[in-house]
C-alpha positions, 0 to 999 in steps of 0.5 A, spaced: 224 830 414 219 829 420 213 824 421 206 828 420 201 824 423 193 825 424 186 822 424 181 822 418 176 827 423 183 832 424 185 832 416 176 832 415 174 838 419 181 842 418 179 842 410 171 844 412 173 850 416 179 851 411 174 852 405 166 853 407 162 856 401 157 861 404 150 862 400 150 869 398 144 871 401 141 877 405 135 880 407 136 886 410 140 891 414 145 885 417 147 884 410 151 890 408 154 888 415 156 882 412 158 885 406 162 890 409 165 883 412 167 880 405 171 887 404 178 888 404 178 891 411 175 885 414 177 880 409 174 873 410 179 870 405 183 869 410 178 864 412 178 861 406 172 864 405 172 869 398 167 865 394 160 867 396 156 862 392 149 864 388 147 856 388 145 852 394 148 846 391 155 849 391 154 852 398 155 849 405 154 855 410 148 859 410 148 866 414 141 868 415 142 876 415 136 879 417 128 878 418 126 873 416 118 874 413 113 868 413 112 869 406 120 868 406 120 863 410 118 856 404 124 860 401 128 859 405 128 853 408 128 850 400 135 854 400 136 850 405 134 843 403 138 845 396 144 844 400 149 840 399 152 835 407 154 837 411 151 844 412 151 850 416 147 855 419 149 862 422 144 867 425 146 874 424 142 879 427 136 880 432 132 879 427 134 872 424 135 870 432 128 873 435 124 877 431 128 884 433 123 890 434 119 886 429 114 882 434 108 881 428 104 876 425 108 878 419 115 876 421 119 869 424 120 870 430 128 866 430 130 863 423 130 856 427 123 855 427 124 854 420 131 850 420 137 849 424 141 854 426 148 852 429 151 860 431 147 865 433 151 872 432 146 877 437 146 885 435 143 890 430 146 890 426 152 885 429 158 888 427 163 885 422 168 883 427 162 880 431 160 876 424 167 874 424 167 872 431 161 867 430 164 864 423 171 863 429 165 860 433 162 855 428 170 853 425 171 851 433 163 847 433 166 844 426 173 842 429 170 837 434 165 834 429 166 827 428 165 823 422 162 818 426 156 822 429 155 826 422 148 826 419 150 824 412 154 819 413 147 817 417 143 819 411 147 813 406 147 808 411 
């Protein structure tokens, strides 16, 4: 038998990418793209990801599809603030990224005014190969995180 050796933000970060939770929430024509995404011809099981969570507290991903309205926004940043750290946002679509064709005073010109965001997935709507593109590229931002640095450790210090 071999020795496995590793460090604690390795065995952390490849749990946290290897089972994220994502809030099962849509707003608009991106979201039967993500639906699409979660079907067995993309199957995002793969990624650990076949559970798409009804509550906040049980979610760590959030994947805003679609425009968000100004009368959207204090829910969206409640799910947000419900949700349990660490936590991550993803941006799918023009419209949660810039406000897309909408630029009226009744829509939110990017999601990011309201909360962070960490990955920003461009298209109209984006495509599911671009939505798994984009969750590849928050695994990769999740992989290079350290505990040390990490916002709730913050928190309860």
């Amino acid at each position: 038998m071999g020795v496995v050796t590793t460090t604690l933000d390795t065995a952390v970060n490849w749990a946290r990418t290897g089972a994220m939770w994502p809030l099962l929430f849509g707003l608009a024509c991106c979201a039967i793209e993500m639906m699409a995404t979660q079907a067995s011809d993309y199957d995002l099981s793969r990624f650990g990801m076949e559970l798409n969570r009804a509550s906040p507290r049980q979610s760590d991903l959030i994947i805003v599809a679609g425009r968000v309205t100004r009368k959207m926004a204090p829910v969206v940043r409640q799910l947000y603030d419900q949700m349990a750290s660490p936590k991550w946002v993803i941006a799918m679509g023009d419209c949660a990224s810039c406000g897309g064709v909408y630029n009226n005073y009744a829509v939110v010109q990017g999601v990011d005014e309201i909360i962070p965001v960490d990955v920003y997935i461009a298209g109209c709507p984006p495509r599911p190969e671009q939505l798994i593109h984009g969750i590849l590229t928050l695994h990769e931002k999740i992989k290079g995180d350290s505990l040390r640095n990490a916002v709730y450790v913050k928190e309860l210090a």
